[in-house]
Phi, psi and omega in degrees: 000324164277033171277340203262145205232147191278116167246202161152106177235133193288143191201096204223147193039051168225205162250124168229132169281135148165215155262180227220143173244122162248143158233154183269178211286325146322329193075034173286129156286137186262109153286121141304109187294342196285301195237032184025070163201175165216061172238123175264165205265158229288131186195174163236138171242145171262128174168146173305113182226121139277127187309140184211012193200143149198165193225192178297331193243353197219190201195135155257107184261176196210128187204154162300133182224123152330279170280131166246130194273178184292326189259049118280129176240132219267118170250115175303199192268322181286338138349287177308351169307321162329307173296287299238132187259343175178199200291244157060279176321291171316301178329269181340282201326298172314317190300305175325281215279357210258326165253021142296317195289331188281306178289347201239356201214004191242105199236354210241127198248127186283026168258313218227344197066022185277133148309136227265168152315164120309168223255097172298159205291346134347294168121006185268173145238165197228140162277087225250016152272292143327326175067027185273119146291128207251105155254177195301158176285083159320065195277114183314146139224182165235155144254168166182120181278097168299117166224172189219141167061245189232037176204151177254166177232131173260153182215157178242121173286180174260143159089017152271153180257023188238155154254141172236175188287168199274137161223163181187164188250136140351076192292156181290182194054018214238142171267179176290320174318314200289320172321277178340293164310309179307297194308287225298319160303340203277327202293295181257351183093005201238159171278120180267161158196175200048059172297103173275110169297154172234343190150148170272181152193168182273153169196097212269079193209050016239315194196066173264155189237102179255136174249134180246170192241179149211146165234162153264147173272135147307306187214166202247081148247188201192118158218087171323128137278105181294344185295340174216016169194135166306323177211159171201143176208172180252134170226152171252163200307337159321307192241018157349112200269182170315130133293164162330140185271183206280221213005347174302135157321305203303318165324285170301340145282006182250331176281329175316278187294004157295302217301351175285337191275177192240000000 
């Protein structure tokens, strides 16, 4: 799978061969149960479909399936995190449902109420009342692990059962930095500084784009905002409480900023 380079082409009434990602009129994902996965394997469908993938010998593709055969198993979108065999996988996965979601459900122009295009090769719909070109929504967030000394600081948000580094979505006018310094006082109270980047990821629960940090804390005092996170404690790399499970940003930047501790 990593031979195939992110495309996008409309391919409506024809046949198209190759593999295939399907959903259903929900935006659910369809598993193929035979090989627990969700990407089906090189096949032709006569159907409205669109390409989001292609490599030298195949193509991926993304279409609405109706009919559901017997061996698909209907998955909400997060569900599908289990299957997923590695970033790779996320990658696909995200791109797939972040522009089905796009093709199948932004129908409307929020100025005039005019019905939108179909979804140009651009990735835009055009209003032909307004003359407004409309693209898909991106939301930034940050992450970011704060640490001091020999403890990292963690937090359990509500209604998760793990702890994790400190987020927040981007305000307008705002950097990524300046976000850090913002999320990380409102959330624990605490002031940051020497902010090291660590990597992005794509994330489609629904159209997050998240870039993680690592900071130093000025100071350990913790004065929670319960209103968005349950808990925060400081832990050393030893006594780790349950963490994020794998393919997450939050994992690997919470495994990043252990190498920092001593």
């Amino acid at each position: 799978m990593r031979d195939f380079n992110a495309c996008f082409e409309i391919c409506l009434n024809q046949k198209n061969t190759g593999k295939h990602i399907f959903f259903d009129n929900q935006g659910n994902i369809l598993l193929d149960g035979e090989t627990n996965s969700f990407i089906s394997n090189d096949m032709t469908i006569k159907n409205d479909a669109y390409k989001v993938y292609e490599s030298k010998t195949s193509a991926i593709f993304i279409s609405q399936q109706n009919e559901i055969k017997s061996n698909f198993i209907c998955l909400k979108q997060r569900e599908i995190l289990r299957y997923l065999r590695d970033e790779y996988d996320l990658m696909i996965y995200s791109r797939a449902a972040q522009l089905f979601s796009w093709v199948k459900s932004y129908n409307y122009c929020s100025t005039d109420g005019t019905r939108l295009s179909s979804i140009n090769e651009d990735l835009s719909k055009s209003c032909s009342s307004c003359q407004k070109s409309i693209f898909p929504k991106i939301s930034p967030c940050i992450l970011v692990a704060v640490l001091s000394d020999e403890k990292i600081l963690l937090a359990k948000h509500l209604n998760t059962p793990f702890f994790t580094v400190l987020a927040g979505f981007v305000e307008y006018g705002e950097t990524l930095e300046e976000c850090v310094v913002r999320e990380v006082y409102e959330e624990v109270g605490i002031k940051v500084h020497d902010l090291k980047y660590h990597g992005s990821q794509t994330w489609p629960f629904p159209n997050q784009l998240m870039v993680g940090f690592i900071a130093k804390a000025y100071d350990t005092e913790i004065k929670p905002d319960h209103s968005e996170i349950e808990s925060a404690e400081w832990f050393d790399k030893s006594n780790l409480p349950t963490i994020p499970p794998r393919l997450s940003l939050s994992r690997s930047l919470i495994e990043k900023a252990l190498n920092f501790l001593p």
